[in-house]
CHARMM-style PDB file with segment names, atoms N, HN, CA, C and O in Angstrom:
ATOM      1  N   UNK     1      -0.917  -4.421   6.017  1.00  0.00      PROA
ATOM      2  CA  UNK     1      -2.031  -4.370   5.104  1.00  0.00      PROA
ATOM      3  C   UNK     1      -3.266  -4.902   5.827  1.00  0.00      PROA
ATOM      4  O   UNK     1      -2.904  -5.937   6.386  1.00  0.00      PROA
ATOM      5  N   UNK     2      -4.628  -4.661   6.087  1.00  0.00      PROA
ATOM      6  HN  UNK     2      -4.923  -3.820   5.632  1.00  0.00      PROA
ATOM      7  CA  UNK     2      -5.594  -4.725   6.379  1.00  0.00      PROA
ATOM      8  C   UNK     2      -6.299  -6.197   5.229  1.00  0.00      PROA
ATOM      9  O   UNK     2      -6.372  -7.421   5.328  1.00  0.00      PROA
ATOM     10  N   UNK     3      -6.852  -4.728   3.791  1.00  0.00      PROA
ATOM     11  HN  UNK     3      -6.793  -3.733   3.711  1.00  0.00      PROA
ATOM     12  CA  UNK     3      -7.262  -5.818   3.399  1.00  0.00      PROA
ATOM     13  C   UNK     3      -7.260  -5.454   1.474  1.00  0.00      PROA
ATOM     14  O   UNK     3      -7.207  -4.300   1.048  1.00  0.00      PROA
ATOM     15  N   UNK     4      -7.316  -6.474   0.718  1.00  0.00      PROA
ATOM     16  HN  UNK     4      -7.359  -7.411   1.064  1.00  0.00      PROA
ATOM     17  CA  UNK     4      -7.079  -5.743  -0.286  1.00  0.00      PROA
ATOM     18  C   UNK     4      -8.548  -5.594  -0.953  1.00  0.00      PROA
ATOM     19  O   UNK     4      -9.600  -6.209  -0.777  1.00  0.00      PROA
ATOM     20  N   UNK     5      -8.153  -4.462  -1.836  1.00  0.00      PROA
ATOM     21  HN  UNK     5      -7.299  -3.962  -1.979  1.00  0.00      PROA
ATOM     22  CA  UNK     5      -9.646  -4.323  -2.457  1.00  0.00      PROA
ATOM     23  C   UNK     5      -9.497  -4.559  -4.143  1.00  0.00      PROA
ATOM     24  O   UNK     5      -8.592  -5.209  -4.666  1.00  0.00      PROA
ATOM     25  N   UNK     6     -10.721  -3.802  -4.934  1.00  0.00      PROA
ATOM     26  HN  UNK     6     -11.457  -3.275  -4.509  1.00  0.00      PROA
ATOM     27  CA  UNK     6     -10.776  -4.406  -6.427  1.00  0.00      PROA
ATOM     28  C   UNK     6      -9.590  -3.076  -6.703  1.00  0.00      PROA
ATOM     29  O   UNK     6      -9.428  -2.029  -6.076  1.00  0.00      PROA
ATOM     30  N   UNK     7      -8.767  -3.714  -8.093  1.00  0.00      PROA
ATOM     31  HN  UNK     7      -8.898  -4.564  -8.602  1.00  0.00      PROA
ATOM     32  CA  UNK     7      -7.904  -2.774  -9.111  1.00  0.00      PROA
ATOM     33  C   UNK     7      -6.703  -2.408  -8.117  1.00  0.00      PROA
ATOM     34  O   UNK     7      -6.279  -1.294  -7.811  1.00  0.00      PROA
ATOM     35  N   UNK     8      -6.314  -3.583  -7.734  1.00  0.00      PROA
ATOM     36  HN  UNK     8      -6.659  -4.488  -7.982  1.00  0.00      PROA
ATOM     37  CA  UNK     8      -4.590  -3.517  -7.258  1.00  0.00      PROA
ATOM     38  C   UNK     8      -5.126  -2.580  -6.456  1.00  0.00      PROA
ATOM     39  O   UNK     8      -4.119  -1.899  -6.265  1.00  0.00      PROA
ATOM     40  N   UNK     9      -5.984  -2.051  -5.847  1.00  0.00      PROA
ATOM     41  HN  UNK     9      -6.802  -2.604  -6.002  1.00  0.00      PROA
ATOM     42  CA  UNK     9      -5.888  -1.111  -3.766  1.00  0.00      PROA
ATOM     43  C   UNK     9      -5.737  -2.249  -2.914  1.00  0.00      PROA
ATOM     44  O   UNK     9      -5.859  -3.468  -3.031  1.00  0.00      PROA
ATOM     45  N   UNK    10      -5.396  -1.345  -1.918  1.00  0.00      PROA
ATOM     46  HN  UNK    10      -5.297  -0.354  -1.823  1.00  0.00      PROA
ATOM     47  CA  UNK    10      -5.072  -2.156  -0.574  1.00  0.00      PROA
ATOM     48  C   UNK    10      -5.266  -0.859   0.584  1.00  0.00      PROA
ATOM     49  O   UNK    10      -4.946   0.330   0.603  1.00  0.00      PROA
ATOM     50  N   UNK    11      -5.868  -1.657   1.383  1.00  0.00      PROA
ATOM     51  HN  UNK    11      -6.128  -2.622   1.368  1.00  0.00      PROA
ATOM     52  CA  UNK    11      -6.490  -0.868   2.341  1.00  0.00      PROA
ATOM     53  C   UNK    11      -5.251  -0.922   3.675  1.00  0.00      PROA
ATOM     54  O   UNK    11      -4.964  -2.032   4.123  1.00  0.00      PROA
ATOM     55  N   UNK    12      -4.557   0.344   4.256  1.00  0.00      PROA
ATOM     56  HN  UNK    12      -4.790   1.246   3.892  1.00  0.00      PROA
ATOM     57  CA  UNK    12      -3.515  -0.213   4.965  1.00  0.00      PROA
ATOM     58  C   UNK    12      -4.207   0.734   6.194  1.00  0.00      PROA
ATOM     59  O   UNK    12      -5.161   1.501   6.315  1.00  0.00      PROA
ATOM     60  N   UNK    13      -2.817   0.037   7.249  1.00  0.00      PROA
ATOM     61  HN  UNK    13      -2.041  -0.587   7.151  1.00  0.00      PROA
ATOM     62  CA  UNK    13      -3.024   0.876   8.704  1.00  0.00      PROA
ATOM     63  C   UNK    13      -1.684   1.606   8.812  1.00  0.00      PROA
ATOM     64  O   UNK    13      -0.785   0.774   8.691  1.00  0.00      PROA
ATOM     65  N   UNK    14      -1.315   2.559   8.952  1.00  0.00      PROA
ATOM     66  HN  UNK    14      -2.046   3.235   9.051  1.00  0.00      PROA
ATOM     67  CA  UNK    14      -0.010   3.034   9.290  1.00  0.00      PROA
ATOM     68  C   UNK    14       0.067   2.920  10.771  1.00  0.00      PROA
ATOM     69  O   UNK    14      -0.917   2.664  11.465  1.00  0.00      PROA
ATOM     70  N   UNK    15       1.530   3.160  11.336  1.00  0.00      PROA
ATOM     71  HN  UNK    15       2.330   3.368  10.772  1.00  0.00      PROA
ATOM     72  CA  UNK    15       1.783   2.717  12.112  1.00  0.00      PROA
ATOM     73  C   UNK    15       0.806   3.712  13.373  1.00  0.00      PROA
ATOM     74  O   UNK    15       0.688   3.199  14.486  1.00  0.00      PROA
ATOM     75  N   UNK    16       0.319   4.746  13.183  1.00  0.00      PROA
ATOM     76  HN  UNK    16       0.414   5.162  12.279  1.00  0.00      PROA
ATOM     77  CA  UNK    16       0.085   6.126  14.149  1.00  0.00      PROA
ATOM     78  C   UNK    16      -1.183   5.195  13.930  1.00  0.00      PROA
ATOM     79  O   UNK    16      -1.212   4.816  15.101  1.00  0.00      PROA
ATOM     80  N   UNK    17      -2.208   4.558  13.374  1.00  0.00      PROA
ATOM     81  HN  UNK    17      -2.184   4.866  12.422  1.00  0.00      PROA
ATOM     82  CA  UNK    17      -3.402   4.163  13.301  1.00  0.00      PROA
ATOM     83  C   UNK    17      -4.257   4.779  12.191  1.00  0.00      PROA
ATOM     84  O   UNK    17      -5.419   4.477  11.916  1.00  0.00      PROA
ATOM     85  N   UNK    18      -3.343   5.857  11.497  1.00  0.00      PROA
ATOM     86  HN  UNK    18      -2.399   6.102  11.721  1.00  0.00      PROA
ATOM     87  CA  UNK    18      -4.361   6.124  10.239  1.00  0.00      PROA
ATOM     88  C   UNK    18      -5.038   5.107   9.117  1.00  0.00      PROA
ATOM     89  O   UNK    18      -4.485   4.007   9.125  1.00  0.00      PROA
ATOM     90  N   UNK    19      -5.427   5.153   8.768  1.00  0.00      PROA
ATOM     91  HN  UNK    19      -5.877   6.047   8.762  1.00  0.00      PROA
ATOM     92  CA  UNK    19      -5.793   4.171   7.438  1.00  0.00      PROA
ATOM     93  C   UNK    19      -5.792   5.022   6.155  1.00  0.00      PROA
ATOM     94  O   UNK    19      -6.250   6.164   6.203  1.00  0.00      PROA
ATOM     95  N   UNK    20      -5.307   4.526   5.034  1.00  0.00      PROA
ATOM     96  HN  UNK    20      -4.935   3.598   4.995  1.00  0.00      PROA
ATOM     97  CA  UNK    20      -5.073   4.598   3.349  1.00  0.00      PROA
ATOM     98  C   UNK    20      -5.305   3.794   2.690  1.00  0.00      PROA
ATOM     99  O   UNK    20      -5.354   2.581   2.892  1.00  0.00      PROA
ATOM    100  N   UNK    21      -5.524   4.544   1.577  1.00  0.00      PROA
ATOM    101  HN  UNK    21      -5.484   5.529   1.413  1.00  0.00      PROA
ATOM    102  CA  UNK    21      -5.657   3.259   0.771  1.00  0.00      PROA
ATOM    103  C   UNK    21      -4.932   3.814  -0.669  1.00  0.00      PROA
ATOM    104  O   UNK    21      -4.969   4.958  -1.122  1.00  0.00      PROA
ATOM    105  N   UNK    22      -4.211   2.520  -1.273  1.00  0.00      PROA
ATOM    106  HN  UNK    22      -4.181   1.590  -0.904  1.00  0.00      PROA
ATOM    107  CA  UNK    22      -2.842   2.569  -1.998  1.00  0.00      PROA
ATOM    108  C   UNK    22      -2.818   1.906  -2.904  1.00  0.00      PROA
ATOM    109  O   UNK    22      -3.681   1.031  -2.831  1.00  0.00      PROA
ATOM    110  N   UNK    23      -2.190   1.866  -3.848  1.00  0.00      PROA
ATOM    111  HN  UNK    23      -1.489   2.577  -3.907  1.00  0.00      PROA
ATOM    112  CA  UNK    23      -2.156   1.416  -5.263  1.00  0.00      PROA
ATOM    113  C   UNK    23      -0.655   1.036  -4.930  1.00  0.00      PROA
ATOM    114  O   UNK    23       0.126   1.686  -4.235  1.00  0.00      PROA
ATOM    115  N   UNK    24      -0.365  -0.493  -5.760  1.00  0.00      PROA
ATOM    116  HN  UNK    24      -0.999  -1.021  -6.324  1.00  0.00      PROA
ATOM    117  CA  UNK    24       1.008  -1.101  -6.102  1.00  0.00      PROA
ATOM    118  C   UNK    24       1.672   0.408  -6.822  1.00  0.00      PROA
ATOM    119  O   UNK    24       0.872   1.228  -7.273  1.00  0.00      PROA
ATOM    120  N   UNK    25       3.246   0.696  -6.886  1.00  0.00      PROA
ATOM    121  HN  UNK    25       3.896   0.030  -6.520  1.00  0.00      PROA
ATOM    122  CA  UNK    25       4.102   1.322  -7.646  1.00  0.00      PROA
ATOM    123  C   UNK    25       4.532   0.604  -8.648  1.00  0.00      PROA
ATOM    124  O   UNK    25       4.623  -0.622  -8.594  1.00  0.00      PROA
ATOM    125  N   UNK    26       4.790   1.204  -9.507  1.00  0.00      PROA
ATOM    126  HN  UNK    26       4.716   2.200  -9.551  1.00  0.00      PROA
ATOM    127  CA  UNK    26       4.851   0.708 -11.218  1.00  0.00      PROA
ATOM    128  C   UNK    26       6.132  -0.543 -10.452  1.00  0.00      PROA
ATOM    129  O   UNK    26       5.833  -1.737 -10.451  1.00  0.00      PROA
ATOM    130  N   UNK    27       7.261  -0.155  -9.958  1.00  0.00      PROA
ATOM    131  HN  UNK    27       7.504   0.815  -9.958  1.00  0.00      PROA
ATOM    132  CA  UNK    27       8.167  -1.602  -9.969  1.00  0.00      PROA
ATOM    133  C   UNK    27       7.371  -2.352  -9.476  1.00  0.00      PROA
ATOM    134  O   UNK    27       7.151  -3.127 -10.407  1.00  0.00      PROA
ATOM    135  N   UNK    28       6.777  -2.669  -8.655  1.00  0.00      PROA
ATOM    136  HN  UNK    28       6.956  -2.039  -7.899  1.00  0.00      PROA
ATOM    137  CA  UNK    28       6.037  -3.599  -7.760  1.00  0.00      PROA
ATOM    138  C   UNK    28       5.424  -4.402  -9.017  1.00  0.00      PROA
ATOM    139  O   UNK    28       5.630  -5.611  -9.122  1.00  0.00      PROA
ATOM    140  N   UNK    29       4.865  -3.879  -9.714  1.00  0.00      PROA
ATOM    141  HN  UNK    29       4.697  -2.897  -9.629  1.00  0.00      PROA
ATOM    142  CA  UNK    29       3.506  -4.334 -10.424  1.00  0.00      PROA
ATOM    143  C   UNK    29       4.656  -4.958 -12.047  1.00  0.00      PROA
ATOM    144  O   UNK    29       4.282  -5.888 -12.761  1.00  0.00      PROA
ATOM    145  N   UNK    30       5.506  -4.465 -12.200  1.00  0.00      PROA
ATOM    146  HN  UNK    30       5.809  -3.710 -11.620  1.00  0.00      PROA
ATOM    147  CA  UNK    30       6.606  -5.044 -13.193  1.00  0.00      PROA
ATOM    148  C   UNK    30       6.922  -6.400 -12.575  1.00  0.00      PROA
ATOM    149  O   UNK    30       6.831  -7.383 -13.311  1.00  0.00      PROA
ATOM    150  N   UNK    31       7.356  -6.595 -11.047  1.00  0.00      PROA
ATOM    151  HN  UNK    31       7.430  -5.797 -10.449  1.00  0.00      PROA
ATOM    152  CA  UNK    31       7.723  -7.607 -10.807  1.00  0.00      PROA
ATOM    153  C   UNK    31       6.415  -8.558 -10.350  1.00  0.00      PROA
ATOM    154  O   UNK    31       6.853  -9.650  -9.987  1.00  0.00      PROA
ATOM    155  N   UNK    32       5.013  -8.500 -10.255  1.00  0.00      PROA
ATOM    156  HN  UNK    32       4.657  -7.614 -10.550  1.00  0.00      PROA
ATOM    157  CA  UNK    32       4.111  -9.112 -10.318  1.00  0.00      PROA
ATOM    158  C   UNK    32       4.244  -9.153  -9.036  1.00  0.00      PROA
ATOM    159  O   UNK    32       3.967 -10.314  -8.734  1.00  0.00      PROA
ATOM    160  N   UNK    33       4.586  -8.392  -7.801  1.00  0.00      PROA
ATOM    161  HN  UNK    33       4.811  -7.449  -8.046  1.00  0.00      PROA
ATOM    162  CA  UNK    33       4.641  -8.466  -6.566  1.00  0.00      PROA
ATOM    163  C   UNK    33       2.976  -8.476  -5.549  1.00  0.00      PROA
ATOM    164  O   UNK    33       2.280  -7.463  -5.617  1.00  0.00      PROA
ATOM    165  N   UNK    34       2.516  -9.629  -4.712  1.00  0.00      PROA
ATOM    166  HN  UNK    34       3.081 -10.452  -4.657  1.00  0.00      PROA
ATOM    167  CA  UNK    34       1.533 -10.127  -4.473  1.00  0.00      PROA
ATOM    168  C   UNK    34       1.519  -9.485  -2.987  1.00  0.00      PROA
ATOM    169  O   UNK    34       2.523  -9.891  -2.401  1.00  0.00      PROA
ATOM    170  N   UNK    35       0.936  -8.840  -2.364  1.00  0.00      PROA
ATOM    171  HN  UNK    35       0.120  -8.511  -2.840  1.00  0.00      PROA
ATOM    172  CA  UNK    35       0.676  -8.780  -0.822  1.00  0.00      PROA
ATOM    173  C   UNK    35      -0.284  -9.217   0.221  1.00  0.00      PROA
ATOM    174  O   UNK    35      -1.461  -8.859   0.187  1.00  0.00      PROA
ATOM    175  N   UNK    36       0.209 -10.001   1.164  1.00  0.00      PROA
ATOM    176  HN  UNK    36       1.166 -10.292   1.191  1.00  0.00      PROA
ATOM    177  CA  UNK    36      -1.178 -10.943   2.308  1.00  0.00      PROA
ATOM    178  C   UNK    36      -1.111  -9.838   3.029  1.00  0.00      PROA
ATOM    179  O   UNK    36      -0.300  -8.918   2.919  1.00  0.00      PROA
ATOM    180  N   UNK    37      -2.271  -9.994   4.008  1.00  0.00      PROA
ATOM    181  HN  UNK    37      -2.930 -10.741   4.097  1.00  0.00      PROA
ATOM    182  CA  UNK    37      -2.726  -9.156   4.846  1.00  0.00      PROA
ATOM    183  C   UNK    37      -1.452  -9.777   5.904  1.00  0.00      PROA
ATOM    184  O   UNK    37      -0.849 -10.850   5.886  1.00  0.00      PROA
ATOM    185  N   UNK    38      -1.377  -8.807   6.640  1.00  0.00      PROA
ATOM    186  HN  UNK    38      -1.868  -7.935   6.655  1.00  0.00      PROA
ATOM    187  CA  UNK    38      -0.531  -8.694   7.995  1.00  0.00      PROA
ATOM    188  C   UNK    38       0.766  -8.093   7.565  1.00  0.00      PROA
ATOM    189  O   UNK    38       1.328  -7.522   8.500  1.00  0.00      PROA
ATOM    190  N   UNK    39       1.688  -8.029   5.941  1.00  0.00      PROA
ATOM    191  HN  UNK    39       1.232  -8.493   5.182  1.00  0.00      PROA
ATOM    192  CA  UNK    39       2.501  -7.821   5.863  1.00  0.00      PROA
ATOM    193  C   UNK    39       2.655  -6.188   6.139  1.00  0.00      PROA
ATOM    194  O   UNK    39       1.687  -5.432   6.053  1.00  0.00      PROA
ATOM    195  N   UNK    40       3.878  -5.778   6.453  1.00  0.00      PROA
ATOM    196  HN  UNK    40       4.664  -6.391   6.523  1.00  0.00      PROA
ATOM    197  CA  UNK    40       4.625  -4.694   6.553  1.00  0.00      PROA
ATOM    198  C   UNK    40       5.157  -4.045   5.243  1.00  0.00      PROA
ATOM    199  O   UNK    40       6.165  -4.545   4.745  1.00  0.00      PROA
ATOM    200  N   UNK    41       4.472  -2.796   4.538  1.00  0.00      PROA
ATOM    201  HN  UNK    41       3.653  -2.389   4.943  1.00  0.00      PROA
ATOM    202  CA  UNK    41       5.317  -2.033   3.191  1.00  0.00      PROA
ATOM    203  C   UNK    41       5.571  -0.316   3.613  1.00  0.00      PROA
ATOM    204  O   UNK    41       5.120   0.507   4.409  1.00  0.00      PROA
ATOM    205  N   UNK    42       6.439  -0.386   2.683  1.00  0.00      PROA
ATOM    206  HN  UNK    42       6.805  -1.055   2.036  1.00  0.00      PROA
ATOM    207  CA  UNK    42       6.782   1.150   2.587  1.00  0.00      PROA
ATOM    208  C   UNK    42       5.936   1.558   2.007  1.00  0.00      PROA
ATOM    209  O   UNK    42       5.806   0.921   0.962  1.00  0.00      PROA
ATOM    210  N   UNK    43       4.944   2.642   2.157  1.00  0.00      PROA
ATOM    211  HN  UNK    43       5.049   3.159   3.006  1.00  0.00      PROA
ATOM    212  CA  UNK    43       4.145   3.319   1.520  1.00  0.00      PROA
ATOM    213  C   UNK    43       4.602   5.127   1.480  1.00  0.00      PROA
ATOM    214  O   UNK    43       4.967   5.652   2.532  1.00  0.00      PROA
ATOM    215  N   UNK    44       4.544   5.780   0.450  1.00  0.00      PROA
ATOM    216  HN  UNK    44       4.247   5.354  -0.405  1.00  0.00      PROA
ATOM    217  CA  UNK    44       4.564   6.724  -0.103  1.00  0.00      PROA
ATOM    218  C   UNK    44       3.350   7.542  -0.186  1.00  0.00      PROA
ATOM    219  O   UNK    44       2.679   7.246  -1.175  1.00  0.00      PROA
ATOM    220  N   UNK    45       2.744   8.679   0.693  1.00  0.00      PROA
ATOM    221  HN  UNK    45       3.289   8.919   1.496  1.00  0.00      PROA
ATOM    222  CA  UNK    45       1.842   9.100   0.820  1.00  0.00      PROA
ATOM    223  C   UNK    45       1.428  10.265   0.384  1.00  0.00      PROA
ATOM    224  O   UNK    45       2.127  11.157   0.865  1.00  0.00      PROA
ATOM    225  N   UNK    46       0.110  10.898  -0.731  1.00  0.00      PROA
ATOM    226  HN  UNK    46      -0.458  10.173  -1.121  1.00  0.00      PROA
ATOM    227  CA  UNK    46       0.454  11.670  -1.653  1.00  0.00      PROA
ATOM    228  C   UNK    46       0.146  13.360  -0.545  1.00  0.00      PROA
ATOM    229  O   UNK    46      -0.319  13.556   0.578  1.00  0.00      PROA
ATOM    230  N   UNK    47       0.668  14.191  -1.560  1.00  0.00      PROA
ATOM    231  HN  UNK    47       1.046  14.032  -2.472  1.00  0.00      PROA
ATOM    232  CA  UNK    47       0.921  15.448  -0.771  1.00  0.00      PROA
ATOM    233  C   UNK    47      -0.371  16.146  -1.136  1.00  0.00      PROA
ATOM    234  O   UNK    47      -0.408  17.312  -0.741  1.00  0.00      PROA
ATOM    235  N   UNK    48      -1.541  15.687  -1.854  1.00  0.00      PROA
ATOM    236  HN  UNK    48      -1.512  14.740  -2.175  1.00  0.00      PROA
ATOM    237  CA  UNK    48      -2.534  16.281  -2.293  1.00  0.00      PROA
ATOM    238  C   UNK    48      -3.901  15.460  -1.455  1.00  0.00      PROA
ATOM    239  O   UNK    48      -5.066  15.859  -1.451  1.00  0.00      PROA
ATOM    240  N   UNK    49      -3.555  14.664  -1.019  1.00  0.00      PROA
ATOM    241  HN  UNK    49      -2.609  14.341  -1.022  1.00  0.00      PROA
ATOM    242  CA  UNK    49      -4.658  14.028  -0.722  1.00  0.00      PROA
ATOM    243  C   UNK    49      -3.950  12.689   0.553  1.00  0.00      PROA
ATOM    244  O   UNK    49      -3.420  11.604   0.314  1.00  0.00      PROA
ATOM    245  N   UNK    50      -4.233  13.347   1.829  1.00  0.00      PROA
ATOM    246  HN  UNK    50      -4.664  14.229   2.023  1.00  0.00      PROA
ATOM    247  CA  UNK    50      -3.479  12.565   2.536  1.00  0.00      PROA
ATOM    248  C   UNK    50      -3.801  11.178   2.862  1.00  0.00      PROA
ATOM    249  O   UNK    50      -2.987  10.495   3.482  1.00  0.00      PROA
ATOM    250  N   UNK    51      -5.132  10.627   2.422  1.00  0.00      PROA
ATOM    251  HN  UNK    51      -5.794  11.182   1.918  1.00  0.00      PROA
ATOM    252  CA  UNK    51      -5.945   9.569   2.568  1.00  0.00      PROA
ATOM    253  C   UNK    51      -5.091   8.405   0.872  1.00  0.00      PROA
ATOM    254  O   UNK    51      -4.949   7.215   0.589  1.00  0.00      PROA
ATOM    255  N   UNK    52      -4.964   8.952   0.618  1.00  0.00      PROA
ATOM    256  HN  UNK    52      -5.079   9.918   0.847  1.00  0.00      PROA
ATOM    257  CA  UNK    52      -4.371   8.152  -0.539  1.00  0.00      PROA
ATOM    258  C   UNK    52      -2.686   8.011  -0.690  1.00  0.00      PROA
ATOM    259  O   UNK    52      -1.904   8.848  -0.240  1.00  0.00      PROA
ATOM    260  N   UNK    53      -2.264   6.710  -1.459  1.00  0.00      PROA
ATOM    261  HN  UNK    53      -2.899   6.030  -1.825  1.00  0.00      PROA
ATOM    262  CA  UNK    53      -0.812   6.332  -1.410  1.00  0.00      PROA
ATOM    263  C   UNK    53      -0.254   5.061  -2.421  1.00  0.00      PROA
ATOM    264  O   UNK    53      -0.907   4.184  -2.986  1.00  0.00      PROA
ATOM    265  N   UNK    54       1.218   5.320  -2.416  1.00  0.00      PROA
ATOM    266  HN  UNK    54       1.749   6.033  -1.957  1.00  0.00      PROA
ATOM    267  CA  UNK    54       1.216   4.293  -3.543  1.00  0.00      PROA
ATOM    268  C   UNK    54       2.344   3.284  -2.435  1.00  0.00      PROA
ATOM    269  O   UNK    54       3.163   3.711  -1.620  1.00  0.00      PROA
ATOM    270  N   UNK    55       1.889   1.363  -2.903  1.00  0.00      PROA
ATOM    271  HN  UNK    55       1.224   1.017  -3.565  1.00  0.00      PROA
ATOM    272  CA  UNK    55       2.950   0.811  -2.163  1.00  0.00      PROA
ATOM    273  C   UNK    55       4.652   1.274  -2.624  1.00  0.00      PROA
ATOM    274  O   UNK    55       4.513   1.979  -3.623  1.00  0.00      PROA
ATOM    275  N   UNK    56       5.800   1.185  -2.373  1.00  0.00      PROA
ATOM    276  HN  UNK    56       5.914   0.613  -1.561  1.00  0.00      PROA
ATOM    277  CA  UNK    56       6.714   1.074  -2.939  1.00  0.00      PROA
ATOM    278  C   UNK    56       7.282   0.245  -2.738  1.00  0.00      PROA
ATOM    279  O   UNK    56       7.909  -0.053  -3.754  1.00  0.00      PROA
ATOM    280  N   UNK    57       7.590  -0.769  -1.498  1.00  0.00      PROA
ATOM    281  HN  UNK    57       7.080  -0.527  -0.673  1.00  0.00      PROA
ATOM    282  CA  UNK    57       8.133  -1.703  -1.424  1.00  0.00      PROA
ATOM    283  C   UNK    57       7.721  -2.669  -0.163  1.00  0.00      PROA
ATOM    284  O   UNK    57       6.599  -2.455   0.297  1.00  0.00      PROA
ATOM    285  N   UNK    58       8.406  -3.585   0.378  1.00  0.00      PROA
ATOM    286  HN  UNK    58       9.317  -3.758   0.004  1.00  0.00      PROA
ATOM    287  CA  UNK    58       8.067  -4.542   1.237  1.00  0.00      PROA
ATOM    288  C   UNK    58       8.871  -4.273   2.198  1.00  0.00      PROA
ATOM    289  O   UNK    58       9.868  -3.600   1.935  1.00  0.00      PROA
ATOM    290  N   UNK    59       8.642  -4.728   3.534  1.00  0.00      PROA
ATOM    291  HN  UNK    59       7.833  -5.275   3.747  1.00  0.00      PROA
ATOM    292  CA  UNK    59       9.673  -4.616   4.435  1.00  0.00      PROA
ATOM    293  C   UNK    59      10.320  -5.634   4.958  1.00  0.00      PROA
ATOM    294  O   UNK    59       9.277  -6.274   4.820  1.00  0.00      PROA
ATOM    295  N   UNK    60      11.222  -6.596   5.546  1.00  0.00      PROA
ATOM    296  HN  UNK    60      12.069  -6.076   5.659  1.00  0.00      PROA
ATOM    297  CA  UNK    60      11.666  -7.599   5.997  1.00  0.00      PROA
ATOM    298  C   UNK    60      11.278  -8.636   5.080  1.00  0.00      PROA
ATOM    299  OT1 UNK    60      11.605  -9.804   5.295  1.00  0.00      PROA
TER     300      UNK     60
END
């Protein structure tokens, strides 16, 4: 994660160097799940708009 922005976005880097920006997934946001910058998530990237994505989970 880079950096977060307003209304649950988060500005990420994928690993190739692209950048997105992503909205928590409904479980995430059920479990009140918080993300710091530097962490590692699974992101889900939409098929309509490749600049946009939703988190789904955490990694390690």
């Amino acid at each position: 994660m880079i950096q977060r922005l307003p209304n649950q976005m988060f500005e990420l880097e994928l690993e190739g160097g692209a950048r997105v920006k992503a909205h928590l997934g409904e479980e995430m946001k059920m479990k009140y799940t918080r993300l710091l910058p530097g962490e590692r998530v699974r992101v889900e990237i939409s098929a309509f708009d490749p600049g946009r994505g939703r988190v789904v989970s955490r990694i390690g």
